[in-house]
GUDO-457156 format. One line per field, with one value per atom (N, C-alpha, C, O, CB): residue in three letters; x, y, z. Coordinates in steps of 0.2 Angstrom, whole numbers. Atoms other than C-alpha are relative to their C-alpha. Glycine has a CB too. Layout:
REM GUDO-457156
rest [ALA	...]
c1 [X	...]
c2 [Y	...]
c3 [Z	...]
***
This chain:
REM GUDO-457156
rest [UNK	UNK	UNK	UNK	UNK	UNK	UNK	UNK	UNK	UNK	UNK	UNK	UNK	UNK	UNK	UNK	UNK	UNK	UNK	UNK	UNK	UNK	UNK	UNK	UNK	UNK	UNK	UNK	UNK	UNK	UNK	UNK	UNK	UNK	UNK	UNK	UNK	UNK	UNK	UNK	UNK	UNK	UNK	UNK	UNK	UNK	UNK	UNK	UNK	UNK	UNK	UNK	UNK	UNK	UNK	UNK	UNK	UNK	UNK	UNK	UNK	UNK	UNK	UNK	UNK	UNK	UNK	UNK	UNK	UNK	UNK	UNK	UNK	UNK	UNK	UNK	UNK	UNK	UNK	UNK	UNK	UNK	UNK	UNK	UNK	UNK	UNK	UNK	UNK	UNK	UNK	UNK	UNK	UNK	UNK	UNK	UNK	UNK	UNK	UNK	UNK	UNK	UNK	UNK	UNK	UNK	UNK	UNK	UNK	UNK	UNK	UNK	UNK	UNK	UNK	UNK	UNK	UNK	UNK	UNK	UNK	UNK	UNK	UNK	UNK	UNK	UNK	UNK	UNK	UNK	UNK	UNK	UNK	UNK	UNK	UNK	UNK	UNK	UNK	UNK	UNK	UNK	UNK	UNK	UNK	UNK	UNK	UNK	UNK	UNK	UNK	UNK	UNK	UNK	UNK	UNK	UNK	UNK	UNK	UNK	UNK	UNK	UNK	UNK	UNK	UNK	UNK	UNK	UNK	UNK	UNK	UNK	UNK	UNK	UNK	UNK	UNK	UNK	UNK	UNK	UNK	UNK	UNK	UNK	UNK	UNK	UNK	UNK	UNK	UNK	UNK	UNK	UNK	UNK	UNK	UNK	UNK	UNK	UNK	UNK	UNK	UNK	UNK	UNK	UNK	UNK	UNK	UNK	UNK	UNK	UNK	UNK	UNK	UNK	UNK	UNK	UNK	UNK	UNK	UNK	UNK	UNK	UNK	UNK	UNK	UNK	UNK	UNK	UNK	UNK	UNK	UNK	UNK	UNK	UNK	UNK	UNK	UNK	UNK	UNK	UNK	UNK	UNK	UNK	UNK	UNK	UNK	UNK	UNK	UNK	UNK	UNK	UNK	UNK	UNK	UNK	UNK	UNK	UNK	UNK	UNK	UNK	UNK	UNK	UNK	UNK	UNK	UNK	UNK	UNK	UNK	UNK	UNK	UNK	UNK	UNK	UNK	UNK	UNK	UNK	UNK	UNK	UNK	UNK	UNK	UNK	UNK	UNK	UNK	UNK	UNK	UNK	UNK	UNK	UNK	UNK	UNK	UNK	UNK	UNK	UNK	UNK	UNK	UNK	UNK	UNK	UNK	UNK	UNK	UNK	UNK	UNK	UNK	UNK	UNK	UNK	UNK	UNK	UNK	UNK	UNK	UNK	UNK	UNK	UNK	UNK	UNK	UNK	UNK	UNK	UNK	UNK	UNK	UNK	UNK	UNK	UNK	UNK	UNK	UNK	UNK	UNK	UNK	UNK	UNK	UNK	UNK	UNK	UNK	UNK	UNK	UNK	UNK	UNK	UNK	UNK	UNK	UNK	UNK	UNK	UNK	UNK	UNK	UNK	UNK	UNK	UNK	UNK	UNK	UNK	UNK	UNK	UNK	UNK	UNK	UNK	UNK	UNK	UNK	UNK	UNK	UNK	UNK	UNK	UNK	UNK	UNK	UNK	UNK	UNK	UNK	UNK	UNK	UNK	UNK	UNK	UNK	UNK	UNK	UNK	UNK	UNK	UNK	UNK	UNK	UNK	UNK	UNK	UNK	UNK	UNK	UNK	UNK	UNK	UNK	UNK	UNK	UNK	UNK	UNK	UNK	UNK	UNK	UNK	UNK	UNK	UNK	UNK	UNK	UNK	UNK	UNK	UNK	UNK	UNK	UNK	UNK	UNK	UNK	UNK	UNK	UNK	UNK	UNK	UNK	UNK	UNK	UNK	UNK	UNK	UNK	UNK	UNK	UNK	UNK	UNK	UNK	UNK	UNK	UNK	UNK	UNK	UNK	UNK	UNK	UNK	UNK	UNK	UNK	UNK	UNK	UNK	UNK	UNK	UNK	UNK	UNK	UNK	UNK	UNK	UNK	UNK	UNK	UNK	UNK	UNK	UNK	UNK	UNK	UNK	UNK	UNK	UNK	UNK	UNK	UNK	UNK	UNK	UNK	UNK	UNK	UNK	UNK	UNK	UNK	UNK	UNK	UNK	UNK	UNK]
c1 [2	-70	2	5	-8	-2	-66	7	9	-2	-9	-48	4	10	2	-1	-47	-1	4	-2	1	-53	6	11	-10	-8	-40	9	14	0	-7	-24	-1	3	2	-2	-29	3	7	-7	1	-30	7	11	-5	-8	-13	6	11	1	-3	-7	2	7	-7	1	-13	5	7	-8	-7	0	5	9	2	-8	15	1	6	2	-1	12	-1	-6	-9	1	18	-3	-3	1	3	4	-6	-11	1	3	-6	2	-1	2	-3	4	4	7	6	-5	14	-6	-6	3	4	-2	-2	0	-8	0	-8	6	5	0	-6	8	2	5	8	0	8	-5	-3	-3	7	-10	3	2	-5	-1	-3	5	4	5	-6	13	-3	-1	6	3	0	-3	-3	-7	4	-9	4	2	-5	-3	5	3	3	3	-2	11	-6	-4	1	4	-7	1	3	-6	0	-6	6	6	0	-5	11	0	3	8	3	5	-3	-1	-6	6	-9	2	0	0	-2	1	5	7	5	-6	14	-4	-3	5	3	0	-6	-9	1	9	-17	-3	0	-3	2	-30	-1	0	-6	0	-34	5	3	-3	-6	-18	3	6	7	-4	-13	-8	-7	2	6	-31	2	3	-8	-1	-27	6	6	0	-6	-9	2	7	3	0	-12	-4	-2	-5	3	-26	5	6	-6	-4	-16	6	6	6	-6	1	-4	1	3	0	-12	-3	-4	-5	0	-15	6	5	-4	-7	3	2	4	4	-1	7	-4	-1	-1	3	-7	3	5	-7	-3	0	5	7	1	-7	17	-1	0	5	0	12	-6	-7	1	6	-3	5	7	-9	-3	8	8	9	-1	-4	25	2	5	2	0	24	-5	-2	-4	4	10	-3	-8	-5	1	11	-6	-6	1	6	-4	0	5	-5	-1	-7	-5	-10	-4	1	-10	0	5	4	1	-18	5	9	-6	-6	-9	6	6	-2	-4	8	2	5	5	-4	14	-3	0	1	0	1	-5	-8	-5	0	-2	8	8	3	-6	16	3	8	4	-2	16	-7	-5	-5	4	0	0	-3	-7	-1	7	6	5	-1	-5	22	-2	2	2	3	9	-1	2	-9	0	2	5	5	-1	-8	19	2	2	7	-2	24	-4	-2	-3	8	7	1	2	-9	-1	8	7	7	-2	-7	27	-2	0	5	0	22	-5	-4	-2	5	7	4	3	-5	-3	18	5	6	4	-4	32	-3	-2	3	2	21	-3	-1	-5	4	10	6	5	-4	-5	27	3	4	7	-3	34	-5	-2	0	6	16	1	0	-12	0	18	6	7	1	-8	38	-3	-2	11	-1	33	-7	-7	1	5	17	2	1	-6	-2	25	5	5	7	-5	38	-3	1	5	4	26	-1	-4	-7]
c2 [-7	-139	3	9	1	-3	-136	2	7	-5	0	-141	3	3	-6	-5	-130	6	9	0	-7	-115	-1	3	1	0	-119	0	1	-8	-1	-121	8	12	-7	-6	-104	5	9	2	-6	-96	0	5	-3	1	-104	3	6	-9	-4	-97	8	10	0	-6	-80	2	8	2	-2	-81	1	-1	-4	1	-80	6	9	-4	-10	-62	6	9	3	-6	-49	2	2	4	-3	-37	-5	-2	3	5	-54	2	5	-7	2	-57	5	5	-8	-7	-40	2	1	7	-4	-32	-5	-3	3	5	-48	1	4	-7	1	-49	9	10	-3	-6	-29	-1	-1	6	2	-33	-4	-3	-6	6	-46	4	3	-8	-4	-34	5	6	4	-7	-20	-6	-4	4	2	-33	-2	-3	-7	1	-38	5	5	0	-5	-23	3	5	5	-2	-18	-5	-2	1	5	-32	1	1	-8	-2	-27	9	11	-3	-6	-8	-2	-2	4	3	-16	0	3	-9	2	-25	7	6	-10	-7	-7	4	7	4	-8	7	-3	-9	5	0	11	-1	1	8	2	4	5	6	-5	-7	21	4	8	4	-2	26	-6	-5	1	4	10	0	0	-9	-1	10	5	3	-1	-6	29	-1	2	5	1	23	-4	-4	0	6	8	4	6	-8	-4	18	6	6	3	-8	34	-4	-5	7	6	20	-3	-5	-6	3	11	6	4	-7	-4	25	3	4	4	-1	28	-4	-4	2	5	11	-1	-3	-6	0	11	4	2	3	-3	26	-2	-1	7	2	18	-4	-2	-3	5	2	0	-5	-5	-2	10	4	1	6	-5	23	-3	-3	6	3	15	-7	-8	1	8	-3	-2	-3	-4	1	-5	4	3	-3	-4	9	6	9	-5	-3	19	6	7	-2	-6	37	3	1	0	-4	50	6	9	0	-8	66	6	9	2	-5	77	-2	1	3	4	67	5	2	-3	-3	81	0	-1	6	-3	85	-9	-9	8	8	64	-2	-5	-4	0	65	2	0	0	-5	81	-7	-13	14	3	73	-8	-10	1	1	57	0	-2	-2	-4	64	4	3	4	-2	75	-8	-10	5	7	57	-3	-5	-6	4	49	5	2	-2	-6	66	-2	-4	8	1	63	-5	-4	-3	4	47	-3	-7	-2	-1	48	4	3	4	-5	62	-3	-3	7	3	54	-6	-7	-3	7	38	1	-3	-3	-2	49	3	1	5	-1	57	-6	-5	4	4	42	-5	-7	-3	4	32	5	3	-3	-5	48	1	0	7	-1	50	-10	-11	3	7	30	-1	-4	-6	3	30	5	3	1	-3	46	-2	-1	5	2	38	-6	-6	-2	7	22	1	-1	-3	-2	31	4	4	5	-3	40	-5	-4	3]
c3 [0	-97	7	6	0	-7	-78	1	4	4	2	-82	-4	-3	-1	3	-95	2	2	-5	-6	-85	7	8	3	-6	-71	-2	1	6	4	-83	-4	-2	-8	2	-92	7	7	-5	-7	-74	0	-2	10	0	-71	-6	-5	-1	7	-89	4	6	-7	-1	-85	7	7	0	-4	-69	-3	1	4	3	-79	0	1	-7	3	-84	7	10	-6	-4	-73	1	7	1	1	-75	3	4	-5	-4	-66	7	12	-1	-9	-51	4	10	0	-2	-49	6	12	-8	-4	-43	7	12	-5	-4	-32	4	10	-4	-5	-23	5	10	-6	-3	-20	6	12	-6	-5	-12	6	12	-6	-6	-1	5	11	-4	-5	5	5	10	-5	-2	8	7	13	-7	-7	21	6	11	-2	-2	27	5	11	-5	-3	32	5	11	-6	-3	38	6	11	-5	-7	51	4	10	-1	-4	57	2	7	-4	-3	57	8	14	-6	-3	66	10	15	-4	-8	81	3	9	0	-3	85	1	7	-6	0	83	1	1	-7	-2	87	-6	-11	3	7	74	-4	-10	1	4	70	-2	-6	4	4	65	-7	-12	7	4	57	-7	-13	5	7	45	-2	-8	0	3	40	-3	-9	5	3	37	-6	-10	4	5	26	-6	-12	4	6	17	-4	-10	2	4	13	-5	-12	7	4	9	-5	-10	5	6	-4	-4	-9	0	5	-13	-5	-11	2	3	-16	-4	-10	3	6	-20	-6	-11	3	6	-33	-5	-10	1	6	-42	-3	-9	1	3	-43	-5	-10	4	3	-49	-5	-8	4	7	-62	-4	-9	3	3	-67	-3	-9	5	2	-68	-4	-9	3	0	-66	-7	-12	9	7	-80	-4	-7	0	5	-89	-2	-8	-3	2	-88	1	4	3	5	-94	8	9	-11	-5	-77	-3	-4	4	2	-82	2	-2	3	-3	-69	2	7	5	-3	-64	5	10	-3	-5	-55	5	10	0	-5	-45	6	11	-3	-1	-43	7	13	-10	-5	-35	5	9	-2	-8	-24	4	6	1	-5	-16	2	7	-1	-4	-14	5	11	-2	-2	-8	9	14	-5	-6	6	3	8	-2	-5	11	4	10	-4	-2	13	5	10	-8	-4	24	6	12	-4	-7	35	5	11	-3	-3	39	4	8	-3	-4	45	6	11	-5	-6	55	6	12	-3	-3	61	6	12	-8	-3	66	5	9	-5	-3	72	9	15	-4	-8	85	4	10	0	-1	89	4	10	-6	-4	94	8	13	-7	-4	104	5	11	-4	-5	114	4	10	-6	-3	118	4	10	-7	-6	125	4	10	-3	-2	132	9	15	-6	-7	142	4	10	-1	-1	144	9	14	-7	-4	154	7	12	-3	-5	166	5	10	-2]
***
C-alpha cells in the first residue's frame, strides 16, 4: 500500500502541469536567496513577492491554460510590478555605489 502510493506520486511527476509549477517554485527561491545576498532584505522580499505574482499569471494563464477574467488589466499590472521593482532595484544599487564611494 505504501509502495503504491509512492509509484503513483512518482507517476504524477511525469506531467508537466506537476513539475512545471514545482520547478517555477524552486527558481523563485532561488532567485529570492540571490536577491537576498545583493540587496537589502526589505527590497529583496518586496521584489520576490511582486516577481511571484507575475510568474503566477504567466504560468496559470499561459503555461496551464486557465481562463483570466480581465487579461489586460492582469498584464498592465503585471507589467506596473515588473516596472517597480526595476526601479526600486535601480535605485537601491545607485544609493549603494553611490555610498560606497563616500
Amino acid at each position: 500500500s505504501l509502495l503504491l502510493r509512492w509509484w503513483r506520486s512518482v507517476v504524477k511527476l511525469r506531467r508537466y502541469s506537476v513539475w512545471l509549477p514545482y520547478a517555477l517554485n524552486q527558481a523563485g527561491s532561488l532567485v529570492y536567496y540571490l536577491l537576498l545576498a545583493k540587496y537589502d532584505m526589505s527590497l529583496a522580499v518586496s521584489a520576490c513577492n511582486g516577481l511571484a505574482l507575475v510568474f503566477s499569471f504567466i504560468t496559470s494563464h499561459h503555461v496551464l491554460g486557465e481562463q483570466v477574467d480581465k487579461p489586460i488589466r492582469a498584464v498592465v499590472g503585471s507589467l506596473f510590478v515588473t516596472v517597480g521593482v526595476g526601479i526600486c532595484m535601480a535605485s537601491s544599487s545607485s544609493t549603494t555605489t553611490t555610498s560606497s564611494l563616500s
